[in-house]
C-alpha positions as protocol buffer text, in pm:
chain_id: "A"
residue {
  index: 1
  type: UNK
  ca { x: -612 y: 8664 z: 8134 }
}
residue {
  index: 2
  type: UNK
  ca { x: -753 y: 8655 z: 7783 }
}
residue {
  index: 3
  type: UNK
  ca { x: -996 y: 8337 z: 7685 }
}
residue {
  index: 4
  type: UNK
  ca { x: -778 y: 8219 z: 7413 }
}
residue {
  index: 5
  type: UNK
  ca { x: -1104 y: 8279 z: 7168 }
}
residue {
  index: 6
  type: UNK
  ca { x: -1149 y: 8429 z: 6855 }
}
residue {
  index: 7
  type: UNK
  ca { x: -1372 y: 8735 z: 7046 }
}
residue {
  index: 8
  type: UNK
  ca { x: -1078 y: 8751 z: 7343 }
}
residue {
  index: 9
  type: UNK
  ca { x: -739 y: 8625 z: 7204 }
}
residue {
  index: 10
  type: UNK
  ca { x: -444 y: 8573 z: 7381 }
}
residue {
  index: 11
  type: UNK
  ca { x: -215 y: 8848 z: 7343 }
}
residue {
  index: 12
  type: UNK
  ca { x: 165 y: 8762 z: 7282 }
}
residue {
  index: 13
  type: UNK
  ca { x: 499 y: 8917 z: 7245 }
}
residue {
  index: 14
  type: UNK
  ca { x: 772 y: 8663 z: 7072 }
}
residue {
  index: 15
  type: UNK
  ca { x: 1074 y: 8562 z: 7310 }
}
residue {
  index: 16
  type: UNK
  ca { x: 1261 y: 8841 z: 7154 }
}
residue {
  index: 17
  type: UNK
  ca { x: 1024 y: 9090 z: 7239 }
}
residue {
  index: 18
  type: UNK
  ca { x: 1070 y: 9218 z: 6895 }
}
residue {
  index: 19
  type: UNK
  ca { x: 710 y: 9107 z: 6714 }
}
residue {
  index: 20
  type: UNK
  ca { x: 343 y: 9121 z: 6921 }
}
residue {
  index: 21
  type: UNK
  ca { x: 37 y: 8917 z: 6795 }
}
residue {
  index: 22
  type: UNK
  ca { x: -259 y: 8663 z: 6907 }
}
residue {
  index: 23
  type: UNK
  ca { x: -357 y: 8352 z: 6921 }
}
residue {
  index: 24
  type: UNK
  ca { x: -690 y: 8166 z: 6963 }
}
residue {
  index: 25
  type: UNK
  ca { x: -855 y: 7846 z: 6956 }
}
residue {
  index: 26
  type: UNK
  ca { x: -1077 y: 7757 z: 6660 }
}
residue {
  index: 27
  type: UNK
  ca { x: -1236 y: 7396 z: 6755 }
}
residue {
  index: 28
  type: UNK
  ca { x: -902 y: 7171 z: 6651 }
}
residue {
  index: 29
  type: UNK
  ca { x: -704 y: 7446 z: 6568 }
}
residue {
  index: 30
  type: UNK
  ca { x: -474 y: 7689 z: 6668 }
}
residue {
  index: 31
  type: UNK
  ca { x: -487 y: 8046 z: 6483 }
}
residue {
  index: 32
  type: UNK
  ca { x: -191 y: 8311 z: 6508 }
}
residue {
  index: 33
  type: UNK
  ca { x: -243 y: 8607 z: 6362 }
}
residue {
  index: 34
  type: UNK
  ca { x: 113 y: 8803 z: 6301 }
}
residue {
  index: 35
  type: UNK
  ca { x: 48 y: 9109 z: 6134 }
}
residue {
  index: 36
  type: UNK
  ca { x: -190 y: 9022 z: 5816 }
}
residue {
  index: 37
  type: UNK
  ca { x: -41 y: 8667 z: 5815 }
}
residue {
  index: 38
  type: UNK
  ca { x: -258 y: 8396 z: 5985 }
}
residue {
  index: 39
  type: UNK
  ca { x: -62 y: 8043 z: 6056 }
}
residue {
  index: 40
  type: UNK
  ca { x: -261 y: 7746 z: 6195 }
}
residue {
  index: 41
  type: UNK
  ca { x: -137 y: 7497 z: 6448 }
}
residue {
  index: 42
  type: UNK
  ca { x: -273 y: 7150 z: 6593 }
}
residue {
  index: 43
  type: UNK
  ca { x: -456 y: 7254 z: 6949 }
}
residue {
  index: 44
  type: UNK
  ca { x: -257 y: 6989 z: 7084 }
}
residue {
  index: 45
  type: UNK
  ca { x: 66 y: 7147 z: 7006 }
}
residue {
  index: 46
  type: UNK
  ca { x: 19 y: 7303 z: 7397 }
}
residue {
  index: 47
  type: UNK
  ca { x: -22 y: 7027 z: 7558 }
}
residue {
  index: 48
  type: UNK
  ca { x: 230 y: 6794 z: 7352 }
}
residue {
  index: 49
  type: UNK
  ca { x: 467 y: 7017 z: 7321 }
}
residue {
  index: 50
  type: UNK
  ca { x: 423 y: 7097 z: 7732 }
}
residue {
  index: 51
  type: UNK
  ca { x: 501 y: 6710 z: 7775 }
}
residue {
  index: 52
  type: UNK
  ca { x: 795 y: 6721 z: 7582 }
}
residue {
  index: 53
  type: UNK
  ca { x: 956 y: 6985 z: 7756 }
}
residue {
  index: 54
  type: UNK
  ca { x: 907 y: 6794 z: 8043 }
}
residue {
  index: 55
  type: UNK
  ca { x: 1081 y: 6478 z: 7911 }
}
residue {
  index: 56
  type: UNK
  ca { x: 1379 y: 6691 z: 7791 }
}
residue {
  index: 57
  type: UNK
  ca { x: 1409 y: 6800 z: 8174 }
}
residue {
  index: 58
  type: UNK
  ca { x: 1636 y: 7082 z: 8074 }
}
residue {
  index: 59
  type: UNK
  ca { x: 1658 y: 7413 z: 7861 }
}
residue {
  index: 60
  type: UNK
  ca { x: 1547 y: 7362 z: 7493 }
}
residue {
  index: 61
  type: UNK
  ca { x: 1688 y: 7583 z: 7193 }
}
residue {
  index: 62
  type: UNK
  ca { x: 1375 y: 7776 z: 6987 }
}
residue {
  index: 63
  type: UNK
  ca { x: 1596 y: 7765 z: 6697 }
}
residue {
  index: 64
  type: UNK
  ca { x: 1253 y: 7905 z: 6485 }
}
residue {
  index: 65
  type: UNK
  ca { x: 1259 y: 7841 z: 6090 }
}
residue {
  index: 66
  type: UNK
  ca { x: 1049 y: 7922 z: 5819 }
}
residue {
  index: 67
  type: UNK
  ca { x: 915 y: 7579 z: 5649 }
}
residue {
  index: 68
  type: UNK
  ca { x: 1117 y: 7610 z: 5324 }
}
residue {
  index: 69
  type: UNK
  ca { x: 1437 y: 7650 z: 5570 }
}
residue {
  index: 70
  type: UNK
  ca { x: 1595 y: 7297 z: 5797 }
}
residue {
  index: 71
  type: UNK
  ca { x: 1530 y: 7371 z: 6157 }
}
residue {
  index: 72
  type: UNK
  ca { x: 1859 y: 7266 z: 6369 }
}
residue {
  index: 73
  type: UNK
  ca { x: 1825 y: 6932 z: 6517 }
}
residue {
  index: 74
  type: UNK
  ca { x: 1721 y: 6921 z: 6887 }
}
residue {
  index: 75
  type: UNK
  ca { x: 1510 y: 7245 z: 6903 }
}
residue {
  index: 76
  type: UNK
  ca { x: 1154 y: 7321 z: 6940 }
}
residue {
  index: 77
  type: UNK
  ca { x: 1136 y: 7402 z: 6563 }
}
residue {
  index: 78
  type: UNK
  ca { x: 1283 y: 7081 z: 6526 }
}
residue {
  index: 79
  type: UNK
  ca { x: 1051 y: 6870 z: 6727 }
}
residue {
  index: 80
  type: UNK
  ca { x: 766 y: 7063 z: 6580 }
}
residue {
  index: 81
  type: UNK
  ca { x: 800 y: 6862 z: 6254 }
}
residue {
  index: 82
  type: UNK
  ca { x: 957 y: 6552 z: 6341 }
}
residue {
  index: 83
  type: UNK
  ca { x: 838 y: 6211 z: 6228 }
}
residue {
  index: 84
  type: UNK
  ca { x: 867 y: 6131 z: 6579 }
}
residue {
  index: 85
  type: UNK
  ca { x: 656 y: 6380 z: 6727 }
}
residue {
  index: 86
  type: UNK
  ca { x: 292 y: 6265 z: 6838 }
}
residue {
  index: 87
  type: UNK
  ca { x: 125 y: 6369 z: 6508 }
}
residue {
  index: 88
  type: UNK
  ca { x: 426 y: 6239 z: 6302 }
}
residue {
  index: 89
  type: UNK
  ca { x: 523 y: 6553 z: 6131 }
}
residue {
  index: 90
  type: UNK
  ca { x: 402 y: 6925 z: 6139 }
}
residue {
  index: 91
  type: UNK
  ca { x: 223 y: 7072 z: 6376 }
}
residue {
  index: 92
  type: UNK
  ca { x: 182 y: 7348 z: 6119 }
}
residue {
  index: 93
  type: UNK
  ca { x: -139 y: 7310 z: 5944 }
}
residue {
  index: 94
  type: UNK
  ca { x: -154 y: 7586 z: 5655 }
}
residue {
  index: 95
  type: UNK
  ca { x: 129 y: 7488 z: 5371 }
}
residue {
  index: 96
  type: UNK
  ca { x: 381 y: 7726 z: 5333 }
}
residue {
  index: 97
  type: UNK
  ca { x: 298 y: 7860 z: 5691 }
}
residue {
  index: 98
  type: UNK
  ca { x: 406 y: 7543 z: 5894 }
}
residue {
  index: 99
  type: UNK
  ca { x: 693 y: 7671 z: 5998 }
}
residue {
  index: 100
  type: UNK
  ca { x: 804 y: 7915 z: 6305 }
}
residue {
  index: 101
  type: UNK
  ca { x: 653 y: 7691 z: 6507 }
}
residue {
  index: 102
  type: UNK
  ca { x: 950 y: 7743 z: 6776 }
}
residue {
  index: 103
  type: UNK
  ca { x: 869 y: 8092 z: 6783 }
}
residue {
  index: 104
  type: UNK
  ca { x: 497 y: 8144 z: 6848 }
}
residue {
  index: 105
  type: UNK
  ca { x: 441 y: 7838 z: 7027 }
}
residue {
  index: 106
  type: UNK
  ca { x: 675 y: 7869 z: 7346 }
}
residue {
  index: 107
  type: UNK
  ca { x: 528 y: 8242 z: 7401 }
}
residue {
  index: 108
  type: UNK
  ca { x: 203 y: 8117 z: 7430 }
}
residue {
  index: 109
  type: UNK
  ca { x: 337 y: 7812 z: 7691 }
}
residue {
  index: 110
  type: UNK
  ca { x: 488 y: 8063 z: 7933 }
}
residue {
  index: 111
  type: UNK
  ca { x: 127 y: 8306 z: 7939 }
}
residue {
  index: 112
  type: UNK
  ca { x: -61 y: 7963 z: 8001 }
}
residue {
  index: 113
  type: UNK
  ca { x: 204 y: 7898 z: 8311 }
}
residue {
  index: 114
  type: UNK
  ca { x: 378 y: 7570 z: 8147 }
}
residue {
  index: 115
  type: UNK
  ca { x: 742 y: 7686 z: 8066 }
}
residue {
  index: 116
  type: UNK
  ca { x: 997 y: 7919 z: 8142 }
}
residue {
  index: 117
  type: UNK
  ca { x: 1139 y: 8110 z: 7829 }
}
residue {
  index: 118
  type: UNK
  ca { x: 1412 y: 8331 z: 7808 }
}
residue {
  index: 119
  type: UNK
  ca { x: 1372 y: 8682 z: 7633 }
}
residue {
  index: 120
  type: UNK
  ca { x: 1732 y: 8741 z: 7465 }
}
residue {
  index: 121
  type: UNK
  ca { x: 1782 y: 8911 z: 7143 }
}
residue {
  index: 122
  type: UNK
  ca { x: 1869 y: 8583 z: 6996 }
}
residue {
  index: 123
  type: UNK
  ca { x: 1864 y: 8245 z: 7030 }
}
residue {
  index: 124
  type: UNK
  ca { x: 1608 y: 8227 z: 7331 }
}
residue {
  index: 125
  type: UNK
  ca { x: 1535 y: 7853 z: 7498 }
}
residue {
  index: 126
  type: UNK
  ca { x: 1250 y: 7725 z: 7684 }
}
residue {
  index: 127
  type: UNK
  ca { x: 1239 y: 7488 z: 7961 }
}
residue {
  index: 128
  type: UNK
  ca { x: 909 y: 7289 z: 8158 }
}
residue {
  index: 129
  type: UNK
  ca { x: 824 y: 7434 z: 8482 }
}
């Protein structure tokens, strides 16, 4: 399995299966490079959003938005930037790239053996193992 670094990145395929790209640790943050677009996460998105799953003890919509669009209310997406969350809003840490959180986080879950995620053409869920 990759290292998760910048040198060795993990190398993921979005629930779909129709997008690849990688993702790496960077001291506090989490870099995902789609294509020539680079969108940064808090680390601790894994392991909060692991613990969540847990608490929600059943399959969880994606429902992935981009950051200018509402994500539908009990999804990933939603969680993601909720005032509830553990950070109290986004996870996302570039503006304008805070969104899709619901789709390149769960990906990375299921490599590091967290979650289960389905791999549907649309509207994939995720679930704690």
């Amino acid at each position: 399995m990759e290292a998760g670094t910048k040198d060795d990145p993990w190398q993921l395929v979005t629930a779909p299966g129709s997008s690849n790209y990688t993702m790496y640790r960077d001291g506090d943050e989490l870099v995902c490079q789609v294509g020539s677009t680079t969108l940064k996460y808090q680390v601790r998105a894994i392991e909060d959003l692991a613990a969540w799953l847990r608490e929600q003890g059943d399959w969880v919509q994606l429902g992935a938005a981009d950051e200018s669009k509402p994500a539908a209310e009990g999804t990933v997406e939603a969680w993601g930037r909720s005032e509830s969350n553990p950070v109290g809003g986004w996870y996302g840490l570039r503006k304008g790239y805070r969104g899709r959180f619901g789709m390149y986080l769960p990906p990375l879950l299921e490599k590091l053996g967290l979650v289960e995620l389905t791999h549907d053409a649309r509207n994939n869920s995720v679930r704690a193992l």
